[in-house]
C-alpha positions as CSV (number, residue, x, y, z in Angstrom):
1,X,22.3,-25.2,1.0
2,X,21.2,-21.8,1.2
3,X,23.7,-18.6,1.1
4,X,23.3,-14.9,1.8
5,X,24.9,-13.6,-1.7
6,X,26.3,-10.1,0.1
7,X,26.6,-6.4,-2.1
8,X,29.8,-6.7,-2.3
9,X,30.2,-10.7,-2.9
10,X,30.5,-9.4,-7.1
11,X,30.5,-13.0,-8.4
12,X,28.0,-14.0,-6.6
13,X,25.7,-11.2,-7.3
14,X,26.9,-11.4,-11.2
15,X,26.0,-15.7,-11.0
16,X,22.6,-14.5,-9.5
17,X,21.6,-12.0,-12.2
18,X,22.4,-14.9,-14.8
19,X,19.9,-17.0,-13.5
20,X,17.7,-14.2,-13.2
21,X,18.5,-13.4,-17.1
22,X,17.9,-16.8,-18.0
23,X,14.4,-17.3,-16.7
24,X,13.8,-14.5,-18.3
25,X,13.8,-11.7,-15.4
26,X,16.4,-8.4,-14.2
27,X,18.3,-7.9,-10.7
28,X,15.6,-5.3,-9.7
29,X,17.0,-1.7,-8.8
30,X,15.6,-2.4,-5.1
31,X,16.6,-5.2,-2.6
32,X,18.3,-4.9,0.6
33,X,18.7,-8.7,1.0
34,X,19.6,-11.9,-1.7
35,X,20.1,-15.4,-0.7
36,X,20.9,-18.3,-3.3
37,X,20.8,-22.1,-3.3
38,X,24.1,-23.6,-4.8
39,X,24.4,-26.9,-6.2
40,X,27.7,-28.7,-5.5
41,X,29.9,-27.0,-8.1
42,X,29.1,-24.0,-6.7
43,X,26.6,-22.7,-8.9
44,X,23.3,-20.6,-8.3
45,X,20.4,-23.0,-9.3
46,X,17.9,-20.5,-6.9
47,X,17.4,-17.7,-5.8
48,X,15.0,-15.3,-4.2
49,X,15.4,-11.4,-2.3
50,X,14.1,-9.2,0.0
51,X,13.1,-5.7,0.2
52,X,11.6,-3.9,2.9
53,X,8.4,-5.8,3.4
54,X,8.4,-7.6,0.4
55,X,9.7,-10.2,-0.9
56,X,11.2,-10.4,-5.3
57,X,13.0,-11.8,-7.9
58,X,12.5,-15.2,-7.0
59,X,14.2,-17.6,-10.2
60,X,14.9,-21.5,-9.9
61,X,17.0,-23.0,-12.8
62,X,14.6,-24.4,-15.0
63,X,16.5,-27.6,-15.0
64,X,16.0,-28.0,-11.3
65,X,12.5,-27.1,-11.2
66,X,10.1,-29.3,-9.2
67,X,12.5,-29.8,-6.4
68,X,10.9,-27.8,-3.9
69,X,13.9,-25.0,-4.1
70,X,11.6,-22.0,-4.6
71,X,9.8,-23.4,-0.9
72,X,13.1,-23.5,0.2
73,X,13.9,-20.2,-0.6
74,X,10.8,-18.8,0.2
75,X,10.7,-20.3,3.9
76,X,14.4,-18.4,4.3
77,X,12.7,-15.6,3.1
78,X,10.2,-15.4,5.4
79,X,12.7,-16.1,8.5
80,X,14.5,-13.5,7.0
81,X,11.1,-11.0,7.4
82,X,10.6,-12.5,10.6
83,X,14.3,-11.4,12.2
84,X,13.2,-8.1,11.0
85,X,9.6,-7.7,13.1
86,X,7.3,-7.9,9.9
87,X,4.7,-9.9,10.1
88,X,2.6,-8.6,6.9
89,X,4.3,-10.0,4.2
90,X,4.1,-8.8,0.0
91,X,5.2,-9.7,-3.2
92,X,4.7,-9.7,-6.8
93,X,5.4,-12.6,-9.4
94,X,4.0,-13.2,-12.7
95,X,0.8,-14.9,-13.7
96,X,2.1,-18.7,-14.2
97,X,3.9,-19.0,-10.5
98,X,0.7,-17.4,-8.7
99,X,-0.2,-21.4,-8.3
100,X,3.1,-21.9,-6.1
101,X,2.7,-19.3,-4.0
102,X,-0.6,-19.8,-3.3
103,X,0.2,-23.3,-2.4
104,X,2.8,-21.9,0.2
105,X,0.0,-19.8,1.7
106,X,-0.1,-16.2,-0.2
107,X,-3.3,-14.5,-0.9
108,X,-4.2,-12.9,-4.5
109,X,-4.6,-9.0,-3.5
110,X,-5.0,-7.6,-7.0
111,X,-3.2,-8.5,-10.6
112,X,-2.9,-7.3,-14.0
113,X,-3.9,-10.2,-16.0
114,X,-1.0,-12.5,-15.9
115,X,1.5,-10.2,-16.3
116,X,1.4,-9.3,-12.8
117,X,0.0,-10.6,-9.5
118,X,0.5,-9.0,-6.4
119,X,-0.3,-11.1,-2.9
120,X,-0.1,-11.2,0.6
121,X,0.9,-13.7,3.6
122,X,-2.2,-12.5,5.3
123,X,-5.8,-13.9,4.4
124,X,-7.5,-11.2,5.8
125,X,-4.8,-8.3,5.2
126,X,-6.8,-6.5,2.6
127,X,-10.1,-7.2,3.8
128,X,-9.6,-5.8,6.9
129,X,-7.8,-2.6,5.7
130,X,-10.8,-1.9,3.7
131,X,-13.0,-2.1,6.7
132,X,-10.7,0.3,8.1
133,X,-11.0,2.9,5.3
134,X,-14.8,2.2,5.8
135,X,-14.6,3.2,8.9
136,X,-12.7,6.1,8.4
137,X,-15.4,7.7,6.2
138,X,-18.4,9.5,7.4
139,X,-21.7,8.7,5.1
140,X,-22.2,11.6,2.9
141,X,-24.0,12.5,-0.6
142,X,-21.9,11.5,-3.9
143,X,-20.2,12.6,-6.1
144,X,-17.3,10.9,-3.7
145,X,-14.2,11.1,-5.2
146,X,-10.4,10.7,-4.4
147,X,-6.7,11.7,-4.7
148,X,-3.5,9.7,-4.0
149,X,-0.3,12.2,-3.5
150,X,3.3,11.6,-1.9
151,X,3.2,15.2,-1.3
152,X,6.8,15.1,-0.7
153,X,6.3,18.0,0.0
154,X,3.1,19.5,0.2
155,X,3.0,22.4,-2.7
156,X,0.4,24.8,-3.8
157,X,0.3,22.8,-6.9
158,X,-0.9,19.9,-4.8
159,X,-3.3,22.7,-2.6
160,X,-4.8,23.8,-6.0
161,X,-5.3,20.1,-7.2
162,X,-7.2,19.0,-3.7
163,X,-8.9,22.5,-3.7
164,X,-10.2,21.8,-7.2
165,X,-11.3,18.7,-7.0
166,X,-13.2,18.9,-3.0
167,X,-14.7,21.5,-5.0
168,X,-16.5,19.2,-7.1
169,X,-16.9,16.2,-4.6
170,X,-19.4,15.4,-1.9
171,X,-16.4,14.3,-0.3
172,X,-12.8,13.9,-1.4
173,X,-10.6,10.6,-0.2
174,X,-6.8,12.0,0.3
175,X,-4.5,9.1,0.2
176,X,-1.0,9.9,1.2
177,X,1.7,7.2,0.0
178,X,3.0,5.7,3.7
179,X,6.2,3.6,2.2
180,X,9.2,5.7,3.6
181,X,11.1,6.4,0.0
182,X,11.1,9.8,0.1
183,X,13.6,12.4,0.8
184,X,10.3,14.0,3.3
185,X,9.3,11.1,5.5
186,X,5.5,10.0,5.7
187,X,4.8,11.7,9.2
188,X,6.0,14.7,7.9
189,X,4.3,14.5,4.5
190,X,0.7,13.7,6.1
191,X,1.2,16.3,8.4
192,X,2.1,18.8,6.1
193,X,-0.8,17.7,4.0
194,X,-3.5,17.8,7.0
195,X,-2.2,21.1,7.6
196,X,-2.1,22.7,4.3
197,X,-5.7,21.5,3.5
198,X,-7.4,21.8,7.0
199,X,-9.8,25.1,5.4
200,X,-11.5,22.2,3.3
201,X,-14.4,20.0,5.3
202,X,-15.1,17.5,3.1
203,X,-11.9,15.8,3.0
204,X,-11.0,12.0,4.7
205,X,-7.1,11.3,4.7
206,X,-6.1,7.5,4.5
207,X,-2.6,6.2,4.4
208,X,-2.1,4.2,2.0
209,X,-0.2,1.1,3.6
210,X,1.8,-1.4,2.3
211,X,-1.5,-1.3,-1.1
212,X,-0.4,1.8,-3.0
213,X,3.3,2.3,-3.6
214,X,6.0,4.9,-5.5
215,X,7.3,4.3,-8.5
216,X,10.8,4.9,-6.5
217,X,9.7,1.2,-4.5
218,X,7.7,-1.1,-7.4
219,X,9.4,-3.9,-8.5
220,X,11.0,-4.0,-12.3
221,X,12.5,-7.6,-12.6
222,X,9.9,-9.2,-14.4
223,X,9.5,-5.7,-17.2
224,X,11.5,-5.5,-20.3
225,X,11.7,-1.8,-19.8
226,X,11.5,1.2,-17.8
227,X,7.8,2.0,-19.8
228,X,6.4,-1.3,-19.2
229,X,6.8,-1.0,-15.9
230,X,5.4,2.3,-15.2
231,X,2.4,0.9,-17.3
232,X,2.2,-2.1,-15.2
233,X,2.7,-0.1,-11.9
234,X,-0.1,2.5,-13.1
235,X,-2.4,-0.7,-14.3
236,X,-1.8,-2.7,-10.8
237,X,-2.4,0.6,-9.2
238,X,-5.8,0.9,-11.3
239,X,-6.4,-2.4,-10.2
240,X,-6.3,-2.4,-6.3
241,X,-7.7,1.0,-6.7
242,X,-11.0,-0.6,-8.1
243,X,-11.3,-2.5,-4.7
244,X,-11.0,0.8,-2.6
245,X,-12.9,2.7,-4.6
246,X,-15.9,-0.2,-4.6
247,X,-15.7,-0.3,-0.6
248,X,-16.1,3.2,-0.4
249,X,-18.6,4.1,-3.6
250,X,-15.8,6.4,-5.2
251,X,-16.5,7.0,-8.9
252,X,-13.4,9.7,-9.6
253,X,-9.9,10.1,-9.2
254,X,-8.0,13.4,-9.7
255,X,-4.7,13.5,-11.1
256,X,-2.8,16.5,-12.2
257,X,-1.8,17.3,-15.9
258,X,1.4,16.7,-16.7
259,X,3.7,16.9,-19.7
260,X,7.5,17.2,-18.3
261,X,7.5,14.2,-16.6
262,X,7.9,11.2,-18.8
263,X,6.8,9.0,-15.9
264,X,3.9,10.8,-14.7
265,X,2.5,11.5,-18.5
266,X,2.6,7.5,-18.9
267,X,0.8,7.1,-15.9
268,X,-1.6,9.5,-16.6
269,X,-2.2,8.0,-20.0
270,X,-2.8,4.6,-18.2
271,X,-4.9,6.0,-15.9
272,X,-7.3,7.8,-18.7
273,X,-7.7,5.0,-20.9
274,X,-8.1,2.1,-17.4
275,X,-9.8,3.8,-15.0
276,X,-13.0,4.0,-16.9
277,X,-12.8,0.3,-17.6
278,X,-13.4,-0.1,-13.9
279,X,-16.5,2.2,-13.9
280,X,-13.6,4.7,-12.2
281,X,-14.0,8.7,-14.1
282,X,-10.5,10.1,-14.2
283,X,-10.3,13.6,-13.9
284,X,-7.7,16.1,-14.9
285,X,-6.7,19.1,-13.3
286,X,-4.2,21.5,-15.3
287,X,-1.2,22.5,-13.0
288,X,-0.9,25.7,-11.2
289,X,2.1,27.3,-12.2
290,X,4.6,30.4,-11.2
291,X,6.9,31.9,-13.6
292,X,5.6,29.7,-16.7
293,X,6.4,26.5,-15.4
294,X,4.3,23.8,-13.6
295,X,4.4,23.9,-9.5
296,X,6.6,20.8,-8.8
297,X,7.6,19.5,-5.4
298,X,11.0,18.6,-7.4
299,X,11.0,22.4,-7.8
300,X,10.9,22.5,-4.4
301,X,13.7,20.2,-3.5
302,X,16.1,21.9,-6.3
303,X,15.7,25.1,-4.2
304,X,16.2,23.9,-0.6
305,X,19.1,21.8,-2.1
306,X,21.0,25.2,-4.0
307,X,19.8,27.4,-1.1
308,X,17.4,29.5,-2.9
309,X,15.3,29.7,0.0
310,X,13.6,32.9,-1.1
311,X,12.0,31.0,-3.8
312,X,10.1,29.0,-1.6
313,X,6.8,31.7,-0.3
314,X,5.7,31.0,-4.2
315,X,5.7,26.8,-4.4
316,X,4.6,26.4,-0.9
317,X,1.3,27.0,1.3
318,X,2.2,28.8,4.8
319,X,2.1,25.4,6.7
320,X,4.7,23.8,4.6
321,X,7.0,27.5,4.4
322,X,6.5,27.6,8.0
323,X,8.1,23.9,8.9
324,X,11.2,24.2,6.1
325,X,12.2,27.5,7.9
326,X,11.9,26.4,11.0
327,X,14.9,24.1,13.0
328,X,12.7,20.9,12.7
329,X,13.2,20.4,9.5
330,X,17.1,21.0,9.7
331,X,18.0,16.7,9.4
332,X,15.6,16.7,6.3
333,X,16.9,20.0,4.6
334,X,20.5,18.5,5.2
335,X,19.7,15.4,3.4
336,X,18.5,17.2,0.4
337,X,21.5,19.3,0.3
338,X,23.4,15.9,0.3
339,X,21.3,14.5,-1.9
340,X,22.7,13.6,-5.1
341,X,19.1,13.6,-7.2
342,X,16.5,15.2,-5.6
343,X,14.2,15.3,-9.3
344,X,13.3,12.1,-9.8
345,X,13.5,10.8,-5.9
C-alpha cells in the first residue's frame, strides 16, 4: 500500500530518510510531495518524491528489491504529476537504475558518466526543443557563442558580461533560466534582460526550459556533499550544454569571473577544465565593479531589502532602475523585504 508521508507526519518523514540513508542516498533539500510503500509492520520498504516537474529520491529496501515497488511508486508518481497538469515529466537517478526507468518508458537526455543520468517521459522532448532553438536563430557568420544568466535581476555586471562577449561573437545565444526559483520571476527577468540589452543586434534569447536549471532547484540526494553536487550540476550542465551548442554550431560560452562566491568559483572551475573536452571554449569575463567590489545581483537584493534604494542608479541599467521604482514591482520588492536570505537565493 502506498501512503502520502505529509511535512509534518515527523516519523514518517524520519522512517523515509533511513531508507534513503541506507541505500546510500539524502532527503534532498527540495520536494513538495513524498509517498512511501509500507510493509505490514508498518515500515518504509519504498519510497519515491516529487518536485515541481520532477520526480527524486526514489529508494526500495534492498531486501525487497525485484518486487516491482519502484514501478509502483513511480506509476503514483506520475498520477501524482498528472493531478497537477504536467505532462513533461524529469528526473535524475544514478547510473545503475537508468536500466529501470528506461524500462518504465524514460528517455536518457544527458548524463555524467554513471554518477548522474538525467531523463525524460517524452521521447521527443529534447529533440524537439532543439529544433526550436534552431528555429529561433537566424544563419549568421561564426564565431557564435552563448551566455546562460538568471538575471535575477538584470545588473550592469550582467550588461557588461553580454556587452563583452556580443562584442566578440557573430552572434551571441542569451539563455535565461525559466524554472520560477527566484525571488524575480522569469517573465520579469527575461524582460528585464530583453530590455537592458535591446542596443545589441546580434543577440537571440532562448528560455531555457525544464534543460538548464539553478543550483537553488538541482537535486542533492544522491551527492555526499554540497561540492560534489555543484560539480555534478556544473558537469550535467556541461553535458546537455554540448547538445545545444552542437544543434546550433556554438563553440564559446561566457561566464563571469568570480572569486566570492564559493559556488560560482566551483562552477567556473568545472566549466574551464569540461567545457573544452566537448570542443566548447570557455571564456572569462572579469566583473564590472563599483566601489571595489564585484556588481552582484545579491547586491542588489541586499539593497531593496534594507531600503537603500539610492544605491541602486549604480548596479542597475535604466530598464531595470526604471521597473524597481515603479508600482509594478511593489509584490516583488515586498517579498525581498520579507525575505529571510536574499544572497544565496
Amino acid at each position: 500500500m502506498i501512503s502520502t508521508i505529509y511535512p509534518s507526519d515527523h516519523a514518517g518523514m524520519a522512517r523515509v530518510r533511513a531508507l534513503l540513508e541506507k541505500e546510500g542516498l539524502r532527503m534532498d533539500a527540495n520536494l513538495d510531495y513524498t509517498c512511501a510503500v509500507l510493509d505490514d509492520f508498518g515500515a518504509v520498504i519504498a519510497t519515491g518524491s516529487c518536485y515541481g516537474n520532477t520526480l527524486r529520491c526514489f529508494a526500495v529496501d534492498s531486501a525487497h528489491q525485484g518486487e516491482g515497488l519502484l514501478n509502483e511508486v513511480l506509476t503514483h508518481l506520475m498520477a501524482v504529476q498528472q493531478e497537477r497538469g504536467n505532462t513533461a515529466i524529469f528526473l535524475y537517478t544514478k547510473g545503475a537504475s537508468v536500466r529501470f526507468f528506461r524500462d518504465l518508458g524514460f528517455h536518457e537526455i544527458a548524463r555524467v558518466s554513471d554518477t548522474i543520468v538525467f531523463l525524460e517521459n517524452r521521447r521527443w522532448g529534447f529533440p524537439d526543443y532543439l529544433k526550436h532553438l534552431q528555429s529561433e536563430t537566424p544563419a549568421v557568420a561564426p564565431p557564435v557563442s552563448a551566455i546562460v544568466m538568471n538575471a535575477n535581476p538584470f545588473t550592469l555586471g550582467h550588461l557588461y558580461l553580454v556587452e563583452q562577449a556580443a562584442g566578440e561573437s557573430g552572434l551571441l545565444h542569451l539563455f535565461i533560466v525559466s524554472e520560477d526559483a527566484s525571488l524575480f520571476p522569469f517573465a520579469v527577468r527575461d524582460r528585464l534582460v530583453r530590455e537592458g540589452t535591446a542596443h545589441l543586434g546580434n543577440i537571440v534569447y532562448h528560455g531555457t526550459g525544464s534543460y538548464m536549471i539553478s543550483q537553488a532547484t538541482f537535486p542533492s540526494y544522491f551527492q555526499k556533499d554540497e561540492d560534489a553536487v555543484i560539480r555534478s550540476h556544473a558537469q550535467l550542465d556541461i553535458a546537455v550544454f554540448a547538445r545545444i551548442a552542437a544543434a546550433l554550431s556554438i563553440t564559446r560560452r561566457y561566464v563571469g569571473a568570480e572569486q566570492a562566491s564559493h559556488v560560482t568559483s566551483l562552477y567556473n572551475e568545472t566549466m574551464l577544465h569540461d567545457l573544452p573536452r566537448a570542443g566548447i571554449e570557455c571564456g572569462v569575463i572579469p566583473r564590472k565593479e563599483y566601489g571595489g567590489a564585484p556588481i552582484s545581483a545579491s547586491t542588489v537584493r541586499r539593497a531593496i531589502q534594507t531600503g537603500d534604494m539610492e544605491l541602486l542608479p549604480a548596479l542597475l541599467p535604466p530598464t531595470t532602475l526604471a521597473f524597481l521604482q515603479s508600482e509594478e514591482s511593489a509584490a516583488i520588492r515586498k517579498k525581498i523585504a520579507e525575505a529571510a536570505d536574499v544572497i544565496h537565493y
